[in-house]
N, C-alpha and C positions, 0 to 999 in steps of 0.2 A: 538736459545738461545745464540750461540755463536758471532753471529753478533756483540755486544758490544765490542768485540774484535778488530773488523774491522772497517778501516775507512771510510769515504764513497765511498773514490774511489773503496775502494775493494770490499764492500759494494755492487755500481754497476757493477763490473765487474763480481761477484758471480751470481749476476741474469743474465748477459750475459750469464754465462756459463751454467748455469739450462736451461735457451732458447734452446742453443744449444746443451743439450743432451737427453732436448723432444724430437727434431727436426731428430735423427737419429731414422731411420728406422729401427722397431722388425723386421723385417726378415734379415738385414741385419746382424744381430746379431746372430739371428737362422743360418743362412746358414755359418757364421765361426766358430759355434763352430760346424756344421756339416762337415767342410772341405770343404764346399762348394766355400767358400774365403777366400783366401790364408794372402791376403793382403789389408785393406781396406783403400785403398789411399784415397776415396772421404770423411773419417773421417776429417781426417791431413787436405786435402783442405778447408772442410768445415769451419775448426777449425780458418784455415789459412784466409779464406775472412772475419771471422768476427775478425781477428787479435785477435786471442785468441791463439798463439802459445805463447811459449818464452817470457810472462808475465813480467818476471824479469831483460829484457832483455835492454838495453838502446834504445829511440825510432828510435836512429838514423841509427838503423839495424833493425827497425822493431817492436820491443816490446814495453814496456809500460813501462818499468822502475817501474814497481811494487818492493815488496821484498817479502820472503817467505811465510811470514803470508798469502796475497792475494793469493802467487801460491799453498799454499795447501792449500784454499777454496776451488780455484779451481779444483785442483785436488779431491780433496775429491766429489764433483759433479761427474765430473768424473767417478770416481770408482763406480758408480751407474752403468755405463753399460756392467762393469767383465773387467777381469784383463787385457786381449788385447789390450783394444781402451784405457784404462788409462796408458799400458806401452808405446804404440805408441805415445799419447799423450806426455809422458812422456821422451821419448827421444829424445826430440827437447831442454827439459831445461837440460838433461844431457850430450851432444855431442855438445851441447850450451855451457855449462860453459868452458870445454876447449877451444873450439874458443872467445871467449868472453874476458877469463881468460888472456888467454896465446897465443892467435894467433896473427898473423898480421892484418894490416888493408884489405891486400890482400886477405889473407884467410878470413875475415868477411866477403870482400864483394864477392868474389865465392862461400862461402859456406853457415854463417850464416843466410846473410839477404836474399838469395834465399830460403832456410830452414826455416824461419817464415814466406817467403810469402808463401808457401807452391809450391812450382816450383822444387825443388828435397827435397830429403828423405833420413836419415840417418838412421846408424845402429853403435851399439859400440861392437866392438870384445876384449873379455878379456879372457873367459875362454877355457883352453885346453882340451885334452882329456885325459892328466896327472895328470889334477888338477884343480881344482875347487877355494876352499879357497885358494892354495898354488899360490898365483898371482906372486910373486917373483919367482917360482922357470917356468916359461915360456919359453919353447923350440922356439915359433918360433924368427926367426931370422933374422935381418937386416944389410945386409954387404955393405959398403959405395964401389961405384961406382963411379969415377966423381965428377958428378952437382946428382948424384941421390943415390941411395938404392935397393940392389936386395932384395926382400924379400922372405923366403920362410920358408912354418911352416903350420898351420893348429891351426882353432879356430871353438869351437863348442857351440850351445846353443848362438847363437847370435840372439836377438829378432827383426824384424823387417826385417833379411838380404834378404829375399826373395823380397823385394821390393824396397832395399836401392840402390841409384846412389851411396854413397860414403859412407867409413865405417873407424872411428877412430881405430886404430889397433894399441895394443901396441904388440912391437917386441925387442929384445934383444940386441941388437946394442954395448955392450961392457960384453961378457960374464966372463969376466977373473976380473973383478969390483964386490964390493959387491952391493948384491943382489938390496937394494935400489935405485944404481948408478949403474942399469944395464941395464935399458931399455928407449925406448924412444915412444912417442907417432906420429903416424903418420897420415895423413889424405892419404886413398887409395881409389882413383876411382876405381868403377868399370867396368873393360874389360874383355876381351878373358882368361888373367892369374890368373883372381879370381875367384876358382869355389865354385859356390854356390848351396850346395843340401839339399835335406831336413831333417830336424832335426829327423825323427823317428815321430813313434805315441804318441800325449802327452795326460796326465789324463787329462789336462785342459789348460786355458790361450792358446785356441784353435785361431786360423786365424790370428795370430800378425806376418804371415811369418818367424818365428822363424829358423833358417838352421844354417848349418853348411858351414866353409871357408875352401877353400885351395888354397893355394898360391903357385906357382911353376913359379920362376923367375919373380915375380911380381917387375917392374920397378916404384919406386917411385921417384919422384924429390926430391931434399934435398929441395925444398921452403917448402912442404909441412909436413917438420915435424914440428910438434905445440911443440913450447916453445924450451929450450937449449936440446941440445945432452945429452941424458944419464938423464934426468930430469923426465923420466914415473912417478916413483915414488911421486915425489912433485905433480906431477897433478894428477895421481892416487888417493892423499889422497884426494885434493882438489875435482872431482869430486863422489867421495864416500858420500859426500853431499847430492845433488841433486838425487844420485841412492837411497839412504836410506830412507831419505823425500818421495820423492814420491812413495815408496812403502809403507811407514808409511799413507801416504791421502789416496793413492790409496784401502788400505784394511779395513781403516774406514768405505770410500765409498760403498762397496760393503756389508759391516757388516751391516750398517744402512740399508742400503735395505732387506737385508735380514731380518731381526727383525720384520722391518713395517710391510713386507709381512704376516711373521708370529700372527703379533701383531693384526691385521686388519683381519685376517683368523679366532682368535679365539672371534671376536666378532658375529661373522657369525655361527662358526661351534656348533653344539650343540652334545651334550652326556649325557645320563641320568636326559634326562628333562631340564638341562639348557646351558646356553653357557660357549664354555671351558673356558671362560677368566675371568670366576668369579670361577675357580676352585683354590684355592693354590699354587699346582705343577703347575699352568702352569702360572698366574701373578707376582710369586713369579721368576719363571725364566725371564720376561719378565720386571720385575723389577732390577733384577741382573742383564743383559745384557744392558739396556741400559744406568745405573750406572758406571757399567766395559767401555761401548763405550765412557761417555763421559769424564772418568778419562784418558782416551786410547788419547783420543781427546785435552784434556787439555796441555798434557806431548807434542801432535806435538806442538799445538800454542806455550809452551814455548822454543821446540828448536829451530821452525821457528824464533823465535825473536831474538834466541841467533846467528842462524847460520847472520841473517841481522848483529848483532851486536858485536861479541863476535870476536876473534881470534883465538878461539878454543874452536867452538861448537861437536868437538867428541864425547865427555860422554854423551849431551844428544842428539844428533840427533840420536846415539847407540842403548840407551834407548826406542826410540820415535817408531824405525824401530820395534824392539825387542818386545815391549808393545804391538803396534798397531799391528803387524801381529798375534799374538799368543792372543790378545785380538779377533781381527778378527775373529781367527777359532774358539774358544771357545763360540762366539754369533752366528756364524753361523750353528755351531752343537745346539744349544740352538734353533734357529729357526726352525732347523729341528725338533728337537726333539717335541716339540710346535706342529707341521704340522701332527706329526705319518708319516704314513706308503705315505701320499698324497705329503709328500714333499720329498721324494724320489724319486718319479717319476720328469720326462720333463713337465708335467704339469704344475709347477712354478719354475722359476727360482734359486730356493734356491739350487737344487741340484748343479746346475752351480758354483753358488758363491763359496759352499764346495769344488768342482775340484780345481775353480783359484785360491782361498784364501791360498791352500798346499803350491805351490811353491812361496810364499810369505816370507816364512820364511827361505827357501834355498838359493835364490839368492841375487843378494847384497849383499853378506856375509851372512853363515847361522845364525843364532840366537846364536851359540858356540862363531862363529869369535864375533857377539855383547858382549857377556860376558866376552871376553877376553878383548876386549877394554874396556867393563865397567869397568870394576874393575882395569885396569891398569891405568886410567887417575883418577879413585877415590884413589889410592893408593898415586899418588903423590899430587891429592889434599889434603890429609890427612898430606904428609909429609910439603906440604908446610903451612898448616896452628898452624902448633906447633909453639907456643908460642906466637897465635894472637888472641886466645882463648883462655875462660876460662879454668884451667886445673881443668878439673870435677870429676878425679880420687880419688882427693883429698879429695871429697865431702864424701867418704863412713867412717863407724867410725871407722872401722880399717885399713885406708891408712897407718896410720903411721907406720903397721907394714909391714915394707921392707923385712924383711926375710922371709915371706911368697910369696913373690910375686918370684917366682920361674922361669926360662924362658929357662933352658938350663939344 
């Protein structure tokens, strides 16, 4: 239904990407989120020979020069095979954008355009073990060397690190600066000084090699920090982007599947003589959810268009994250609910989607930091539009009376 949105090119590159998430193997899915696979590089590769990485990316590194709208179709495809293989996916247009953004030509071509052919593999390090939302307030630390940077600190909940050659790492590089102008972004290969263990037992968003860093005298070249000294933060907001979107497709992705699942189950299952999908409570939920998916769905395509075109797509890519993941859990408790006692079990994958769909709303900023931004970029769009509007206050029949209007 959404397709009139898209133009053709995206259009064909949407069916590309459906191709290619027939094409990956149920078991290789069953065995990550059994621990079985840690790290599922022949995803990325696959993804990589039919040039379906970095979408948005100019072709001259490899991508398509798509813009958002196309990469969350695609993503949203995507998120059809749980939250792993859509964040792996997914962090080739996010540790893309600062190469892309903000790097050299040098760093494009070591890092980006080997990264969409799919020849190495990235990981983005943000969060500490201080702090989660608190991204400003990051201990680890980068003290200028030289031509280089010692680095050392420790970063956890980094997706993808167990299998990454090289990991964008923001580190602290001017502690005594305010918080914004305190850190900077680096590109760190990984050697012998980067240790990489494993992140703990997670409820879900199983086999995306997820671990933890630690850094003890990690030697960085100064070529390789991405953008000016002391600039993390400008790039920080910038790729906040790309982490937000594609967690906004990515848990559509996964929503809509789970629904069909459901949707398709109660034309089958029968209870008291007929089938459940002519019962009330259960079409009436099946009505609600896929209303709420594609209102959920609407709000991505219009940030995707704002973030192509706008200069400050904040308030709704915020929104888009915020809606679609918390829309996400809410159809996916709806298809459970739908399935009874049978979608609780491993026997369909609904219970899966419920694990990966949780940390949806945590990462990239919990859904609190979205509300905080909401309302702060609504706030000044509110101040900036006095007196460009009609003033509608005026309109009630006792505006005129000012003494009532009370405020202190």
């Amino acid at each position: 239904m959404f397709d009139m949105l898209l133009n053709e090119k995206e259009k064909a590159v949407k069916r590309e990407v459906r191709d290619f998430v027939k094409s990956i193997p149920a078991q290789l899915l069953k065995d990550m989120d059994e621990g079985k696979v840690m790290y599922p590089r022949e995803i990325a590769q696959e993804a990589a020979r039919r040039k379906l990485l970095g979408l948005r990316f100019p072709e001259v590194w490899g991508g398509r020069g798509l813009g958002w709208v196309g990469e969350m179709a695609a993503i949203e495809e995507i998120g059809m095979l749980g939250a792993s293989p859509a964040c792996l996916y997914s962090l080739v247009s996010i540790v893309g954008e600062a190469l892309n953004e903000f790097g050299t030509d040098e760093q494009k071509r070591k890092y980006l355009r080997p990264m969409l052919e799919g020849k190495i593999f990235c990981a983005e390090a943000l969060t500490e073990p201080r702090g989660g939302s608190d991204f400003f307030g990051a201990t680890t630390i980068a003290t200028r060397d030289g031509d280089s940077f010692i680095l050392n600190g420790q970063k956890r909940f980094v997706v993808g690190a167990e299998g990454a050659d090289f990991f964008a790492v923001y580190a602290k590089t001017a502690p005594e600066n305010h918080p914004h102008e305190s850190i900077s972004l680096f590109i760190v290969d990984r050697d012998d000084t980067v240790l990489v263990k494993h992140v703990y037992g997670l409820m879900g968003t199983r086999g995306g090699g997820a671990g933890r860093l630690l850094f003890h005298d990690s030697r960085v070249p100064a070529k390789n920090l991405i953008g000016p000294l002391n600039a993390g933060g400008l790039i920080f907001n910038r790729m906040m982007v790309p982490e937000r979107m594609t967690s906004a497709a990515g848990s559509i992705g996964m929503a809509q599947a789970a629904i069909d699942i459901a949707a398709r189950y109660s034309t089958k299952r029968k209870a008291f003589g007929q089938k459940i999908m002519k019962f009330q409570a259960v079409n009436f939920m099946v009505a609600d959810s896929i209303s709420k998916l594609d209102a959920a769905r609407s709000l991505n395509y219009v940030a995707a268009r704002a973030a192509d075109t706008s200069d400050n797509p904040r308030r709704l890519v915020s929104q888009a994250k915020k809606v679609a993941t918390e829309t996400a859990w809410e159809v996916i408790n709806n298809a459970m609910q739908i399935m009874g006692g049978i979608g609780y079990t491993n026997i369909y994958p609904v219970e899966k989607y419920l694990r990966d769909c949780r940390l949806s709303m945590i990462w990239t900023g919990t859904n609190e930091i979205m509300n905080l931004l909401i309302q702060h970029e609504y706030y000044k769009e509110l101040a900036a539009a006095d007196g460009q509007v009609r003033d509608v206050e005026q309109d009630a029949v006792g505006a005129a009376e000012v003494e009532e209007k009370i405020y202190e």
